[in-house]
C-alpha positions in Angstrom: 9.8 27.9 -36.9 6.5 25.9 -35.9 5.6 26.0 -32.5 5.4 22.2 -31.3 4.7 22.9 -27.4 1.1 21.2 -28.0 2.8 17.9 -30.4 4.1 14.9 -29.1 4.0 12.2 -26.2 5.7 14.3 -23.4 2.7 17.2 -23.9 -0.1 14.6 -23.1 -1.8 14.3 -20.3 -0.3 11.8 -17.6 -3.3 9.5 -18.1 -2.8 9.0 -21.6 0.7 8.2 -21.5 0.1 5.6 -18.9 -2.0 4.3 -21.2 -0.1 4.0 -24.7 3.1 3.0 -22.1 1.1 0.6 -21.0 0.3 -1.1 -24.7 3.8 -0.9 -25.2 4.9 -3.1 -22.4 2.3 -5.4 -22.7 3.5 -6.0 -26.7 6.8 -6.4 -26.0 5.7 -9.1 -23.3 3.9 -10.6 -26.2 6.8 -10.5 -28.4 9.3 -11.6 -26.0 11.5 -8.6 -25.9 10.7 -7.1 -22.7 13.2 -6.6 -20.1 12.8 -9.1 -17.6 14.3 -7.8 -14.3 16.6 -10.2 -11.8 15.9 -10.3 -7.9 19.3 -8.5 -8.0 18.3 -5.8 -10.5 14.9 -5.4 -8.2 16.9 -5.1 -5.1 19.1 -2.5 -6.7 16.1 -0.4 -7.8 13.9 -0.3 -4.6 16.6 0.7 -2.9 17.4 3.4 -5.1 13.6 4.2 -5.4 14.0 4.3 -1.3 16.9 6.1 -0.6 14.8 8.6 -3.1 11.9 9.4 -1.4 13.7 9.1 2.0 15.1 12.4 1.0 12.0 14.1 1.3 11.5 14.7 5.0 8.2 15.7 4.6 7.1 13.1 3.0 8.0 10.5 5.7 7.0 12.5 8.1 3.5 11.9 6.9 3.9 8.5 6.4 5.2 7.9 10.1 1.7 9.4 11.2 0.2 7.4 9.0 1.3 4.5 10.8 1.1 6.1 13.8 -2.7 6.6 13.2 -2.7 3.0 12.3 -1.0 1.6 15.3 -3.7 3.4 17.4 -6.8 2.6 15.6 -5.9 -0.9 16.2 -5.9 -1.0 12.2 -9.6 -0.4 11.7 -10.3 1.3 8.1 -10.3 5.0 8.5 -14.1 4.5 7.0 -15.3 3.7 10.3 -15.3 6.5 12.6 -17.7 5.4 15.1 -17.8 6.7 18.0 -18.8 3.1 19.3 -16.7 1.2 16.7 -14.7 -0.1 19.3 -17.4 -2.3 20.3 -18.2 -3.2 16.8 -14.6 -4.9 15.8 -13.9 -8.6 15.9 -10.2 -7.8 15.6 -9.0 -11.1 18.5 -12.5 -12.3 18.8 -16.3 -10.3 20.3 -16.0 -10.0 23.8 -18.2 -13.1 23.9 -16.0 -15.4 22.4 -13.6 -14.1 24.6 -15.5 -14.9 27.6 -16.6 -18.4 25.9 -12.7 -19.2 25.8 -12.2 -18.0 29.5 -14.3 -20.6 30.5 -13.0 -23.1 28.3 -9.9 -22.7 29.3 -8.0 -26.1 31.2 -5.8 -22.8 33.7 -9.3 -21.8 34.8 -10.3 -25.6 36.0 -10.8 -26.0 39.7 -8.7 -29.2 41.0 
């Protein structure tokens, strides 16, 4: 018997069956024979999809510290690792406009 361990789409390489998938869907949008889902069939598969990966404890584990990294980094990118990037983020205004809108403000009028 031949061997055919090296024939065939399932022994490619993951990028290239992304990419010949890929050409399929977008001709079967072309043609008009591509499985349009519902919001019901969407809803349905996400939560499948979520009850899936839920199972893997590990998994969310990392994803909580994730978003616990987030939370405390007052969402900066993780690119910026200043030690003075604090002072650098706009995130609710500089500390000047701050200080500008202090004044402004009508509960800081003297009567």
């Amino acid at each position: 018997m031949a061997d055919t361990s090296k024939r065939g789409f399932a022994s490619m390489d993951e990028d290239k069956q992304r990419e010949i998938a890929s050409k399929g869907g977008q001709a079967a949008h072309e043609k008009g024979t591509a499985h349009e889902f519902t919001s019901e069939e969407a809803r349905e598969a996400g939560q499948k999809g979520g009850e899936a990966v839920s199972q893997d404890r590990e998994h969310m584990a990392e994803i909580g510290r994730e978003g616990g990294k987030s939370s405390h980094t007052g969402h900066r990118s993780e690119d910026n690792d200043d030690a003075d990037s604090e002072e650098k983020s706009t995130r609710g205004g500089t500390p000047e406009q701050h200080a500008n809108a202090g004044r402004q403000s009508h509960k800081n009028k003297k009567k």
